[in-house]
PDB file of the backbone (N, CA, C, O) and the ligand in Angstrom, with CONECT records:
HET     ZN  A 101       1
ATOM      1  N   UNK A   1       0.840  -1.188   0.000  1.00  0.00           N
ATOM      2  CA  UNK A   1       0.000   0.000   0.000  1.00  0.00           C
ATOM      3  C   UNK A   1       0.878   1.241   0.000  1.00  0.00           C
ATOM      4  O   UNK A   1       1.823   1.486   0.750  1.00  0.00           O
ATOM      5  N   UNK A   2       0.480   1.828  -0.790  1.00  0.00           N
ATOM      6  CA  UNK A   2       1.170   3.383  -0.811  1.00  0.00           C
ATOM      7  C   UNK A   2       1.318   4.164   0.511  1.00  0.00           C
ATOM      8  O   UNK A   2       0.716   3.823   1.529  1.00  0.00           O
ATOM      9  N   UNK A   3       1.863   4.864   0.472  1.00  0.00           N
ATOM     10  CA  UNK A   3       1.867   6.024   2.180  1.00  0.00           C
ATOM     11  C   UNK A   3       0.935   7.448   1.681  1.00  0.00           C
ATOM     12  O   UNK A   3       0.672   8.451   2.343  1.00  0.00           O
ATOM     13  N   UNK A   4       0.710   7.240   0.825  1.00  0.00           N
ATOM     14  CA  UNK A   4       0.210   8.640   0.496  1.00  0.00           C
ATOM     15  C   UNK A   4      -0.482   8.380  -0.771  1.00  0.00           C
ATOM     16  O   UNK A   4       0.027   7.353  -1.219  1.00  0.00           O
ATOM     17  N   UNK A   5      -1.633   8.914  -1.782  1.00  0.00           N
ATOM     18  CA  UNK A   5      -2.048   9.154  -2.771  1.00  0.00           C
ATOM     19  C   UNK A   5      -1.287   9.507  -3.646  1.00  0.00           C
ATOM     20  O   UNK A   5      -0.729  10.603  -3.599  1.00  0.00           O
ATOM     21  N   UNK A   6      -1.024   8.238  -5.092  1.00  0.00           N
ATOM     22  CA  UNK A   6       0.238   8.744  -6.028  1.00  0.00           C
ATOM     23  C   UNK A   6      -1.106   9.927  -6.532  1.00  0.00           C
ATOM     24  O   UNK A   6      -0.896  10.502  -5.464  1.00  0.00           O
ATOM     25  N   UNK A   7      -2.042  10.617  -7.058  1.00  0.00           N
ATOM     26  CA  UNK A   7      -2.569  11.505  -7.369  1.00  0.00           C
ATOM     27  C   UNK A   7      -2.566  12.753  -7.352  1.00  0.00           C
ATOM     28  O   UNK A   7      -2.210  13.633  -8.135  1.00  0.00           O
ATOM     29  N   UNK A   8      -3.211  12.695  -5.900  1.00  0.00           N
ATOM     30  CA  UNK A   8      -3.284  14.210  -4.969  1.00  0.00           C
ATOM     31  C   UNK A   8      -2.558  14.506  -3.860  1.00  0.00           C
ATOM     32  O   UNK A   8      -2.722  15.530  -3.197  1.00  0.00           O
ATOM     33  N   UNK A   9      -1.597  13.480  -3.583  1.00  0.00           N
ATOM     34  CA  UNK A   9      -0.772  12.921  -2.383  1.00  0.00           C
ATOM     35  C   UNK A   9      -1.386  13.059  -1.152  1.00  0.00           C
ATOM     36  O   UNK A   9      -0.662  13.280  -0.182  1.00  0.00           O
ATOM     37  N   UNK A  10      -2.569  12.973  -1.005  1.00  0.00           N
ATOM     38  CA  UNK A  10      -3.554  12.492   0.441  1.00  0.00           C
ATOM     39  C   UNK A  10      -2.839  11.470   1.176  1.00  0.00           C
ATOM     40  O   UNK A  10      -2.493  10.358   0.777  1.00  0.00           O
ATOM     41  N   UNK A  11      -2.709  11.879   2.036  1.00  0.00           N
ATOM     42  CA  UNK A  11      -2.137  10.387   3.620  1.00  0.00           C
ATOM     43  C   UNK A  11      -3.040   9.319   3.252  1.00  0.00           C
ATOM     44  O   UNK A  11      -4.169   9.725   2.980  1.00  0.00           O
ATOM     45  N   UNK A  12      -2.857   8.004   3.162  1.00  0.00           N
ATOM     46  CA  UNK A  12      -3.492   6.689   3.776  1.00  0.00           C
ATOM     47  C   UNK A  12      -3.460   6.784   4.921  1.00  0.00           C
ATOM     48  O   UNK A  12      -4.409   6.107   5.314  1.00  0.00           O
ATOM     49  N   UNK A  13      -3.041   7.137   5.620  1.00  0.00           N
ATOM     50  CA  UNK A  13      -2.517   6.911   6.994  1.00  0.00           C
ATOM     51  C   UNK A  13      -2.744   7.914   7.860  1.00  0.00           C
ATOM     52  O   UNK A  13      -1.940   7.892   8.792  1.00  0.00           O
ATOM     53  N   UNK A  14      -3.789   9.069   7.924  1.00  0.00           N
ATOM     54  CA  UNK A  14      -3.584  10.280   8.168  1.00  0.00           C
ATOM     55  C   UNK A  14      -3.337  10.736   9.530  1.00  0.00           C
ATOM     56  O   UNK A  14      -3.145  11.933   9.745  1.00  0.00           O
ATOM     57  N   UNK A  15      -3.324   9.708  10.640  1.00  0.00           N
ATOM     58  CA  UNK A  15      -3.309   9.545  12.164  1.00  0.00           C
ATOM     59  C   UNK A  15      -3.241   7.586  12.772  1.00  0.00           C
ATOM     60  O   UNK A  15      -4.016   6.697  12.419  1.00  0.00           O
ATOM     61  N   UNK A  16      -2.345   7.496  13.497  1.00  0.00           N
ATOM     62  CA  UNK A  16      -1.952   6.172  14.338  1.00  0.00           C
ATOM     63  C   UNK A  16      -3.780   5.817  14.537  1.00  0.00           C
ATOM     64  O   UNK A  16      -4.701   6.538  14.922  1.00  0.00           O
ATOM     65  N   UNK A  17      -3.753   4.902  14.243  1.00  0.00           N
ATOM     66  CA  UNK A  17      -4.842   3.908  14.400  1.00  0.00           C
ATOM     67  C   UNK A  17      -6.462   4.324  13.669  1.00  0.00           C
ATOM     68  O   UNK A  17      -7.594   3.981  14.011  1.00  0.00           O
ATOM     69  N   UNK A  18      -5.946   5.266  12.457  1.00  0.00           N
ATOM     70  CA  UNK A  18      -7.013   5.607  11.685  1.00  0.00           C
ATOM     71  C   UNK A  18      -8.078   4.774  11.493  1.00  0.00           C
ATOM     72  O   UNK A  18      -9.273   5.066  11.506  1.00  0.00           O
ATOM     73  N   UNK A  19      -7.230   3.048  11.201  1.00  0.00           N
ATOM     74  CA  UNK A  19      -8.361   2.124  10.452  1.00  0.00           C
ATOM     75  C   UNK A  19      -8.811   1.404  11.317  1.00  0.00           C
ATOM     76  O   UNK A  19      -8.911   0.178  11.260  1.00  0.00           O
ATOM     77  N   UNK A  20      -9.202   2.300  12.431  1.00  0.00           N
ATOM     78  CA  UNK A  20      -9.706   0.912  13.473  1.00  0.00           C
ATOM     79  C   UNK A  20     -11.584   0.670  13.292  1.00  0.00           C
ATOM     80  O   UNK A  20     -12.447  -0.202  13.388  1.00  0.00           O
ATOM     81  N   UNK A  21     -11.376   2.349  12.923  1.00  0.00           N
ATOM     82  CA  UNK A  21     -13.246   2.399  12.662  1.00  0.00           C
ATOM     83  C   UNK A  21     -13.460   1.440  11.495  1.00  0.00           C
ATOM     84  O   UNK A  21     -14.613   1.033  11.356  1.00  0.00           O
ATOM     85  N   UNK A  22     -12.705   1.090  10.791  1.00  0.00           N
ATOM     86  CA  UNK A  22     -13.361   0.169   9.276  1.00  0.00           C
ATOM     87  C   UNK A  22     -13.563  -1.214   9.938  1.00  0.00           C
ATOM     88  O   UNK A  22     -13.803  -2.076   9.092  1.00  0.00           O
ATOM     89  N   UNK A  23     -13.540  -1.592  10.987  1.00  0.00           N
ATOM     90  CA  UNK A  23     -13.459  -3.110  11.768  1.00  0.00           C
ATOM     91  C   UNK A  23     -15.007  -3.182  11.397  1.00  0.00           C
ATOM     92  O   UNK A  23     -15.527  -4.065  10.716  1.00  0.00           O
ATOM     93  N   UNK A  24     -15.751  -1.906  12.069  1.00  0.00           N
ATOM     94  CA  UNK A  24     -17.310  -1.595  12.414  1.00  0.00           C
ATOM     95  C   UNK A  24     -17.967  -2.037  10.366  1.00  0.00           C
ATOM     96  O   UNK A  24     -18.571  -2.988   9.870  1.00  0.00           O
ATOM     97  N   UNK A  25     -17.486  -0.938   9.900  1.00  0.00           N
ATOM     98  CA  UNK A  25     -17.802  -1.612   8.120  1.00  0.00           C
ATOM     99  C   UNK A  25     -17.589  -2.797   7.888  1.00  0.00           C
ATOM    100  O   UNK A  25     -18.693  -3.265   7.608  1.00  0.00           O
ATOM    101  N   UNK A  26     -16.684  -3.741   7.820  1.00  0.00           N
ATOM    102  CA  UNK A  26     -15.659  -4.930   7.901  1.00  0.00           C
ATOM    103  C   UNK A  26     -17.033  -5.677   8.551  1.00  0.00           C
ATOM    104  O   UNK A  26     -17.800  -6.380   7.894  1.00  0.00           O
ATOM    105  N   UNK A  27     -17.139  -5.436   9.666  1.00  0.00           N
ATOM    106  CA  UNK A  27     -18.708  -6.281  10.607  1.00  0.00           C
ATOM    107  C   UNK A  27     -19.942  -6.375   9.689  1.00  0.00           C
ATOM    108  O   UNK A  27     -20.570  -7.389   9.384  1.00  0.00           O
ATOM    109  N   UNK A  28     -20.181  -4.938   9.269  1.00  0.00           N
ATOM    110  CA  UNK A  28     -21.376  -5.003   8.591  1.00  0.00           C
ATOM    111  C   UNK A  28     -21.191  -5.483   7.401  1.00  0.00           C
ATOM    112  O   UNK A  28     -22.210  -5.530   6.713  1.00  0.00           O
ATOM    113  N   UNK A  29     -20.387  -5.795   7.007  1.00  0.00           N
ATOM    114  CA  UNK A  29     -20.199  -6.831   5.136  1.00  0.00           C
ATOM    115  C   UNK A  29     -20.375  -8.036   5.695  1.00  0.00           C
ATOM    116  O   UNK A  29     -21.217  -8.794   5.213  1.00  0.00           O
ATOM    117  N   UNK A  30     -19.542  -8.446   6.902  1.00  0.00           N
ATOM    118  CA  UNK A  30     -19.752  -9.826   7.733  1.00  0.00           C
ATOM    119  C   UNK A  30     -20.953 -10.181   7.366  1.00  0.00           C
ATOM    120  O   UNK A  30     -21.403 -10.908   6.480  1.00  0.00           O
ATOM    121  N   UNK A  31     -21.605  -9.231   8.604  1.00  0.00           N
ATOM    122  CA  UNK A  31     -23.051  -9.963   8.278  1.00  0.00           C
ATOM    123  C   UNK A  31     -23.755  -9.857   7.372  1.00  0.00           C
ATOM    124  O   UNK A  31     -24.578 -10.771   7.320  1.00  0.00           O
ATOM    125  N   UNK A  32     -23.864  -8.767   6.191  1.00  0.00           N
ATOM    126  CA  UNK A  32     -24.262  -8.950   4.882  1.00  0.00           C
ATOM    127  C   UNK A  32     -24.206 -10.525   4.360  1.00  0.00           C
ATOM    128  O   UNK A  32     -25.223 -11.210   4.257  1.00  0.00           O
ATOM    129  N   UNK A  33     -22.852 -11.007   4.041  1.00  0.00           N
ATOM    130  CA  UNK A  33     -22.653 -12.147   3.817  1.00  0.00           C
ATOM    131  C   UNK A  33     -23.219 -13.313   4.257  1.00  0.00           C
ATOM    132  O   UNK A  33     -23.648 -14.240   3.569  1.00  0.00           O
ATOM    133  N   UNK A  34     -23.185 -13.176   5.783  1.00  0.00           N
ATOM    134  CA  UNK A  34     -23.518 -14.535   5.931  1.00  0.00           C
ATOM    135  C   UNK A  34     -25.262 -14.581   5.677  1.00  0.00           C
ATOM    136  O   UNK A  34     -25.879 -15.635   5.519  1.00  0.00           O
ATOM    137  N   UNK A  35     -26.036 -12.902   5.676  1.00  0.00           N
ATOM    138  CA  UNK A  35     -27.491 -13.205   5.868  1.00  0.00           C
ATOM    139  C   UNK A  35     -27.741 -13.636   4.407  1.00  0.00           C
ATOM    140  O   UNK A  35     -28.734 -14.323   4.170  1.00  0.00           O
ATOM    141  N   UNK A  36     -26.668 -13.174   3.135  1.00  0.00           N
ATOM    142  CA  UNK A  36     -27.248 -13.790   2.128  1.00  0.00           C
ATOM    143  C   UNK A  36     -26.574 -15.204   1.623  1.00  0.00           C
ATOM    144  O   UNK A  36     -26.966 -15.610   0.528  1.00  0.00           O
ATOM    145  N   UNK A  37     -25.614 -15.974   2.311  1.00  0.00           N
ATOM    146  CA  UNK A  37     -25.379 -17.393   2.768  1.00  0.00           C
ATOM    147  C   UNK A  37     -26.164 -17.898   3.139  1.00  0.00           C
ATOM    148  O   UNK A  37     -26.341 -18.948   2.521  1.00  0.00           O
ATOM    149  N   UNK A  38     -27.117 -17.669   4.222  1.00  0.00           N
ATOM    150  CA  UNK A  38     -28.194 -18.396   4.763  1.00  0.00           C
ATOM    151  C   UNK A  38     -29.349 -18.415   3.833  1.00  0.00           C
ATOM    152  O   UNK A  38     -29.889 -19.477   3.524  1.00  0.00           O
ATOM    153  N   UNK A  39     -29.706 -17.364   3.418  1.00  0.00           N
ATOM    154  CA  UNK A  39     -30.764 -16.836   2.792  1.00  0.00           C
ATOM    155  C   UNK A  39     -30.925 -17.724   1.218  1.00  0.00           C
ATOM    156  O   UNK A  39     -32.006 -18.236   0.929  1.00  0.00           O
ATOM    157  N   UNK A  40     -29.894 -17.807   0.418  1.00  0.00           N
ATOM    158  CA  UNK A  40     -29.472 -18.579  -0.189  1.00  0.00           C
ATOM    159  C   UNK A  40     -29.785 -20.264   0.157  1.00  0.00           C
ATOM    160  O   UNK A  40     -30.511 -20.990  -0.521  1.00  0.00           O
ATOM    161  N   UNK A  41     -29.224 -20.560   1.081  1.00  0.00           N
ATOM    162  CA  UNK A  41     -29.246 -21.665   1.531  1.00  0.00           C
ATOM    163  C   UNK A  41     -30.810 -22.365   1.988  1.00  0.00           C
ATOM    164  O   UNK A  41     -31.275 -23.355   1.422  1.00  0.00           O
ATOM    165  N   UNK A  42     -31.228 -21.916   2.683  1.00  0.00           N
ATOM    166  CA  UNK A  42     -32.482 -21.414   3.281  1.00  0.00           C
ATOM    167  C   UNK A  42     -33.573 -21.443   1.875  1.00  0.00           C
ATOM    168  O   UNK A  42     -34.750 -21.749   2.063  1.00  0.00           O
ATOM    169  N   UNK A  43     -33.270 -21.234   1.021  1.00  0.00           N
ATOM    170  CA  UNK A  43     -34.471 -20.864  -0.064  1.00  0.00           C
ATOM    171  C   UNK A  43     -34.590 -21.933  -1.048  1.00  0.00           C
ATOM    172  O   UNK A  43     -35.535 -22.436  -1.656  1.00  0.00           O
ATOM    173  N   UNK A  44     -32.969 -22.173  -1.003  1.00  0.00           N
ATOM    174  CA  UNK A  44     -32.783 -23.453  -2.078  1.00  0.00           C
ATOM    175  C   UNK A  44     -32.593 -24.918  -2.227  1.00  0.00           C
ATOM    176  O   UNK A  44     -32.750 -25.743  -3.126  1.00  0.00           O
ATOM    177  N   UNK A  45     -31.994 -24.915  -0.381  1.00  0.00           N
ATOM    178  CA  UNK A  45     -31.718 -25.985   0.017  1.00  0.00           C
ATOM    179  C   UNK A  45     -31.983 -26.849   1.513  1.00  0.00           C
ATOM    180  O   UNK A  45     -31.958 -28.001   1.947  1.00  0.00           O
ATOM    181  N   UNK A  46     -32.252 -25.441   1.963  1.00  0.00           N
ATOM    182  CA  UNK A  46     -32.569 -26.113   3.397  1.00  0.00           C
ATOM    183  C   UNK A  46     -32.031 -27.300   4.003  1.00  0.00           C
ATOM    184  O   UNK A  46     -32.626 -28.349   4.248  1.00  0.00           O
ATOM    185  N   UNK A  47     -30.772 -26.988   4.222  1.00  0.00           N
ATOM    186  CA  UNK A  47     -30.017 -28.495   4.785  1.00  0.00           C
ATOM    187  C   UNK A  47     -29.858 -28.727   5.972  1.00  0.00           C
ATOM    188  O   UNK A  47     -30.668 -27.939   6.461  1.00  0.00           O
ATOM    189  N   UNK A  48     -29.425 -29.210   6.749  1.00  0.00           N
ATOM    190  CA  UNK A  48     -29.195 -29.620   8.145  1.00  0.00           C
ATOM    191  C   UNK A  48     -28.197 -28.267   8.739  1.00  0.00           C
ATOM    192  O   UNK A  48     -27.211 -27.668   8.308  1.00  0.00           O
ATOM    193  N   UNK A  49     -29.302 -28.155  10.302  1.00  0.00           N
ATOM    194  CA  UNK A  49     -28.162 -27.176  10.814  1.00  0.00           C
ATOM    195  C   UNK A  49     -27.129 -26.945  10.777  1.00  0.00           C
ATOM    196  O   UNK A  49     -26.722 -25.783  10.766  1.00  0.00           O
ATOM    197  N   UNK A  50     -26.260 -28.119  10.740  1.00  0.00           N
ATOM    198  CA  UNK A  50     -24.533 -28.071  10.903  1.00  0.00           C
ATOM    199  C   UNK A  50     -24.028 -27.544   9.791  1.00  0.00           C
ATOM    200  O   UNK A  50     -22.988 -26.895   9.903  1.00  0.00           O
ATOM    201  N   UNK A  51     -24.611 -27.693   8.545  1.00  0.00           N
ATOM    202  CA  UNK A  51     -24.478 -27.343   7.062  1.00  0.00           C
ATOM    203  C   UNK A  51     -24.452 -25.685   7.119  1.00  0.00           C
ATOM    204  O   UNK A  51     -23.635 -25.029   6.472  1.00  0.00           O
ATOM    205  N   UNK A  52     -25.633 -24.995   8.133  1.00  0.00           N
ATOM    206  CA  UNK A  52     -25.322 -23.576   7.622  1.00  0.00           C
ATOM    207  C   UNK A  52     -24.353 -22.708   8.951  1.00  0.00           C
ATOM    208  O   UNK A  52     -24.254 -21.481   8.965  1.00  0.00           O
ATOM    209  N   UNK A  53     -23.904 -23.337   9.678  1.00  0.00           N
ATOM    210  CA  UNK A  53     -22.828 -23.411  10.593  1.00  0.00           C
ATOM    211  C   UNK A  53     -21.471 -23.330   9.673  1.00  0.00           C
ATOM    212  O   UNK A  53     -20.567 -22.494   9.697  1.00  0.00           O
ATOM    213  N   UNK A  54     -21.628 -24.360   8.948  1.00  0.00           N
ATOM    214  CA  UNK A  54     -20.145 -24.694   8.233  1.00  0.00           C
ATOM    215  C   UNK A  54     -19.805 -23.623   6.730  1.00  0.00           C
ATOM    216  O   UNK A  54     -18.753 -23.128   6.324  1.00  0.00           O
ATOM    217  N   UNK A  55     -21.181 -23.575   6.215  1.00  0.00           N
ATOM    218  CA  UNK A  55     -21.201 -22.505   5.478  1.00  0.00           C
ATOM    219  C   UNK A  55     -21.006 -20.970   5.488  1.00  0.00           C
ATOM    220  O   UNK A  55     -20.299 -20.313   4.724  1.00  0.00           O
ATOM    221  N   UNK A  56     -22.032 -20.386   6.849  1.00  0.00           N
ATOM    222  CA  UNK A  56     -21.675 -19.138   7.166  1.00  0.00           C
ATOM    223  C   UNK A  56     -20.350 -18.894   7.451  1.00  0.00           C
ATOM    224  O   UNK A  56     -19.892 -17.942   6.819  1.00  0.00           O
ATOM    225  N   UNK A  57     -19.592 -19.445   8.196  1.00  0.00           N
ATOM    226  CA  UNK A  57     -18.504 -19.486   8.665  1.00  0.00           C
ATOM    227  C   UNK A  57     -17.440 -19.547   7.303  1.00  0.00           C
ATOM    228  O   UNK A  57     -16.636 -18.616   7.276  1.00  0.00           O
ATOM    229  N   UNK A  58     -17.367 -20.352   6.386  1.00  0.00           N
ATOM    230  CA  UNK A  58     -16.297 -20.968   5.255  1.00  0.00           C
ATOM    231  C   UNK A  58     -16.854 -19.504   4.015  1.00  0.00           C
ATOM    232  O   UNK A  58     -16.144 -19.245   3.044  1.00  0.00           O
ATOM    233  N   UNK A  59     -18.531 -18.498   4.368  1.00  0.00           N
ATOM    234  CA  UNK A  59     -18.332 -17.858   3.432  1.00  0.00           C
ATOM    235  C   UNK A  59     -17.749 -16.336   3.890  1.00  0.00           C
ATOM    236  O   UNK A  59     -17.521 -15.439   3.079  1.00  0.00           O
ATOM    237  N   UNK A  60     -17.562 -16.229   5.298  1.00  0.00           N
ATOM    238  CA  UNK A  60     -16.902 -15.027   6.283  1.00  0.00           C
ATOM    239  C   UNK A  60     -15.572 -15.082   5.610  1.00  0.00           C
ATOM    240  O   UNK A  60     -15.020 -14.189   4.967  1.00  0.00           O
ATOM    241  N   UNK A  61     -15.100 -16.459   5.908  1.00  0.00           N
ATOM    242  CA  UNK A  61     -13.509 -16.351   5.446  1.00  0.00           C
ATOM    243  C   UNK A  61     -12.976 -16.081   4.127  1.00  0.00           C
ATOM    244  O   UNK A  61     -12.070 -15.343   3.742  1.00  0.00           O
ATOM    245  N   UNK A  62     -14.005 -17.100   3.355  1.00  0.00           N
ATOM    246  CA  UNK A  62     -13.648 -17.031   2.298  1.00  0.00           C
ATOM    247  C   UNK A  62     -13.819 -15.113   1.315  1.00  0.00           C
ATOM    248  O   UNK A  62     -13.186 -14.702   0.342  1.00  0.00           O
ATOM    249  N   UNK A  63     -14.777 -14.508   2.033  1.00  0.00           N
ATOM    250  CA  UNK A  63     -14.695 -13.012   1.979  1.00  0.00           C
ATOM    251  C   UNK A  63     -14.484 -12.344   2.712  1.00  0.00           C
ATOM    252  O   UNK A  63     -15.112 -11.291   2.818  1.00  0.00           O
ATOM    253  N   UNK A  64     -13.394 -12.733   3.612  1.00  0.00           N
ATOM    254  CA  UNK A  64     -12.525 -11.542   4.400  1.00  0.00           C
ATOM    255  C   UNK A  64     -11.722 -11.129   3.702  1.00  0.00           C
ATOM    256  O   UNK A  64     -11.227 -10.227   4.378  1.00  0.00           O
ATOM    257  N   UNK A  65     -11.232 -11.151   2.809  1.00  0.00           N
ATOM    258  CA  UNK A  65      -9.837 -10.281   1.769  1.00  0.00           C
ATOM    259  C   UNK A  65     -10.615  -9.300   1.407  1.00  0.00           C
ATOM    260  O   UNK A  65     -10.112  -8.213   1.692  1.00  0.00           O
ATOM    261  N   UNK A  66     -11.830  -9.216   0.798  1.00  0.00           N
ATOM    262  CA  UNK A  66     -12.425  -8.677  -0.549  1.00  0.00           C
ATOM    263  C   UNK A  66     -13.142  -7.378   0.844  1.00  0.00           C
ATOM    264  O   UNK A  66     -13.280  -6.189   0.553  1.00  0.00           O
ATOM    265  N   UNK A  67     -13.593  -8.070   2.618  1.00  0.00           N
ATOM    266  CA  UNK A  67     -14.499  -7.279   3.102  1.00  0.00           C
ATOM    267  C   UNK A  67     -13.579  -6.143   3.622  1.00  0.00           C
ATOM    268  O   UNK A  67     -13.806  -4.935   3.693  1.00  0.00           O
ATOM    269  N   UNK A  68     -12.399  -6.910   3.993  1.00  0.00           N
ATOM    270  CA  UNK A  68     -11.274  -5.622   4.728  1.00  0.00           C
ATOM    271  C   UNK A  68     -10.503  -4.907   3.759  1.00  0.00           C
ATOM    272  O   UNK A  68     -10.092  -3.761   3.941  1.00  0.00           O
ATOM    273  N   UNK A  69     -10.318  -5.552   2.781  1.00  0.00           N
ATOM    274  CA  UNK A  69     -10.379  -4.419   1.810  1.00  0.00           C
ATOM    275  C   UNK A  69     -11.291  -2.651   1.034  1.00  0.00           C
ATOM    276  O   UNK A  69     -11.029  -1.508   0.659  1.00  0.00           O
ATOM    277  N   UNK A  70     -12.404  -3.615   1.219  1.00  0.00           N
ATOM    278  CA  UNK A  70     -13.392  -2.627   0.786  1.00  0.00           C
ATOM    279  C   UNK A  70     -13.825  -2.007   2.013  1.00  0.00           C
ATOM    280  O   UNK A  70     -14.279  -0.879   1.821  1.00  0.00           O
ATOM    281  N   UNK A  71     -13.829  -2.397   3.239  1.00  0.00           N
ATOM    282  CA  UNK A  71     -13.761  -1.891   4.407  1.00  0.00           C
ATOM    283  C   UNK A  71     -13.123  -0.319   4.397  1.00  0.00           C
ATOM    284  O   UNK A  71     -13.781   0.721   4.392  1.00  0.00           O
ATOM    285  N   UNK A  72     -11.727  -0.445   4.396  1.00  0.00           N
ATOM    286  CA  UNK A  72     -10.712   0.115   4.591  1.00  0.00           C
ATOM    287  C   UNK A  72     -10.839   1.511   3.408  1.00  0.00           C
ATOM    288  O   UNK A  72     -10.845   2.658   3.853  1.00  0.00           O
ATOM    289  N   UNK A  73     -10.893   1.362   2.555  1.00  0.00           N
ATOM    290  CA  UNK A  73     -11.294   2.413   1.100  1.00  0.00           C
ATOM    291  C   UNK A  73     -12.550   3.188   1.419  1.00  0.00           C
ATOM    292  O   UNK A  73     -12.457   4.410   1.536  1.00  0.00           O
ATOM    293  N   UNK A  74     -14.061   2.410   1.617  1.00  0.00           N
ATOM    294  CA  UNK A  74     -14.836   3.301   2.303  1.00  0.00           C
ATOM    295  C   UNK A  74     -14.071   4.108   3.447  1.00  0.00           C
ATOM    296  O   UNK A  74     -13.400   5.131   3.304  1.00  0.00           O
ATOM    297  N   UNK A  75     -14.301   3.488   4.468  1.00  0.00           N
ATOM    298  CA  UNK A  75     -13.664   4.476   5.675  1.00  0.00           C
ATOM    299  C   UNK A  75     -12.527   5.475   5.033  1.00  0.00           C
ATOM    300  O   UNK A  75     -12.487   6.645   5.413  1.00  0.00           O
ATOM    301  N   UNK A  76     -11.837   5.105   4.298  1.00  0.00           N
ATOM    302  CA  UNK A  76     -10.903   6.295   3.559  1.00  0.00           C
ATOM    303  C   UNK A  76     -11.607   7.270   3.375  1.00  0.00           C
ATOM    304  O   UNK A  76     -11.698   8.311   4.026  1.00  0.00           O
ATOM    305  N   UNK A  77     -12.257   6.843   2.226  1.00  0.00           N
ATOM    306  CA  UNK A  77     -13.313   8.071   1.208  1.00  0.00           C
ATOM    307  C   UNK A  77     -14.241   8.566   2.762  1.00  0.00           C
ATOM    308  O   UNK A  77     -13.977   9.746   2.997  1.00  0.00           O
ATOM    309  N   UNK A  78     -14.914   8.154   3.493  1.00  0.00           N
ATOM    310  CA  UNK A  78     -15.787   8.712   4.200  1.00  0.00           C
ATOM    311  C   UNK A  78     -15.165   9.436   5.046  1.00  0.00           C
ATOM    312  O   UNK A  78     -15.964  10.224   5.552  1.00  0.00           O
ATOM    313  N   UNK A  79     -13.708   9.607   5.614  1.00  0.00           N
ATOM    314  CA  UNK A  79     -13.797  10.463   7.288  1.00  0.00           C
ATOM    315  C   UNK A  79     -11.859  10.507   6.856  1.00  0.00           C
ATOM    316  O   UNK A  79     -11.056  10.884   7.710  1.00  0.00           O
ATOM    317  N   UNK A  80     -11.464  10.121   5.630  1.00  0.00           N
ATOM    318  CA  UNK A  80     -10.193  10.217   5.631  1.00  0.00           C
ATOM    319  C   UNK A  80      -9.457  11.538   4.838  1.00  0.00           C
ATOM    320  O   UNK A  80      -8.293  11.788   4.524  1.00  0.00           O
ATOM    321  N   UNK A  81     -10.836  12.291   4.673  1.00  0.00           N
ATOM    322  CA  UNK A  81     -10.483  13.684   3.599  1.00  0.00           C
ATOM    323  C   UNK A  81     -10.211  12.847   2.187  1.00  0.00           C
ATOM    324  O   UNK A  81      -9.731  13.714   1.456  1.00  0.00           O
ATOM    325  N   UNK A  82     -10.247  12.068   1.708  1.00  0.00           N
ATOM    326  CA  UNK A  82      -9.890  11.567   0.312  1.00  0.00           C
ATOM    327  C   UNK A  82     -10.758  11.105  -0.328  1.00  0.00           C
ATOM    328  O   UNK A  82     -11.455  10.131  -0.043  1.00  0.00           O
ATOM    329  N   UNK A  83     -10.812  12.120  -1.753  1.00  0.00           N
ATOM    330  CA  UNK A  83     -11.902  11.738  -2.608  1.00  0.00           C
ATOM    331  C   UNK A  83     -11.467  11.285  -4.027  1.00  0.00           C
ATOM    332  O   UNK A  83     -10.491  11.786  -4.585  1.00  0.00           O
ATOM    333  N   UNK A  84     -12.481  10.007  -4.766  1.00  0.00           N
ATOM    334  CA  UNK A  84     -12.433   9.193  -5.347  1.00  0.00           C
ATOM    335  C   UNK A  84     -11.906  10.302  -6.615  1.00  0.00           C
ATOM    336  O   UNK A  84     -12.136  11.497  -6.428  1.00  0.00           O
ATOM    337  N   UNK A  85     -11.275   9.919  -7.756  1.00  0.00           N
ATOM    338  CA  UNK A  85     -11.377  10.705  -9.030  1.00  0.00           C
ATOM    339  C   UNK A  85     -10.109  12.213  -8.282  1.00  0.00           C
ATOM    340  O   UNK A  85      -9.988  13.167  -9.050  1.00  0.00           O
ATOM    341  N   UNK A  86      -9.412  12.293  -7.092  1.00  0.00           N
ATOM    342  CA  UNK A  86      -9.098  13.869  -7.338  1.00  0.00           C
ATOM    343  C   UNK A  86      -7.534  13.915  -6.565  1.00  0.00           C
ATOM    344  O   UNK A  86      -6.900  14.969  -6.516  1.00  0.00           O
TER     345      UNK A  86
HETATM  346 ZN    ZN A 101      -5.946  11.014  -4.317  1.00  0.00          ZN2+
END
């Protein structure tokens, strides 16, 4: 990750422990995910409890790269002074 915006040279980083608020975004994709894992599951297949145990869980992980990523960029753009395009 860059230290700064190759663009407009905006901080990533603009204060020690900036990205702690994106945990809270990061949560809410969480559960996005798993309600449409279940929901999914639930509509099409209805399988045994342990099944959407093993699922919610295997689809958290399997989209934690993509959630703390996109986590982290919102919270940028929203409260980090840095805007998309400038
Ligand atoms: Zn920029």
């Amino acid at each position: 990750m860059h230290s700064e915006c190759p663009v407009c040279n905006a901080s990533f980083n603009p204060e020690p422990g900036f990205y702690f608020g994106a945990l809270f975004v990061s949560y809410a994709f969480t559960v996005a995910i798993m309600v449409a894992v279940w929901l999914v599951l639930y509509v099409l297949v209805n399988p045994a409890d342990w099944i959407y145990g093993v699922a919610l869980v295997a689809g958290a992980v399997l989209f934690s790269p993509i959630s703390f990523r996109l986590s982290r960029v919102l919270w940028l753009y929203w409260f980090g002074g840095h805007k998309p395009n400038s």
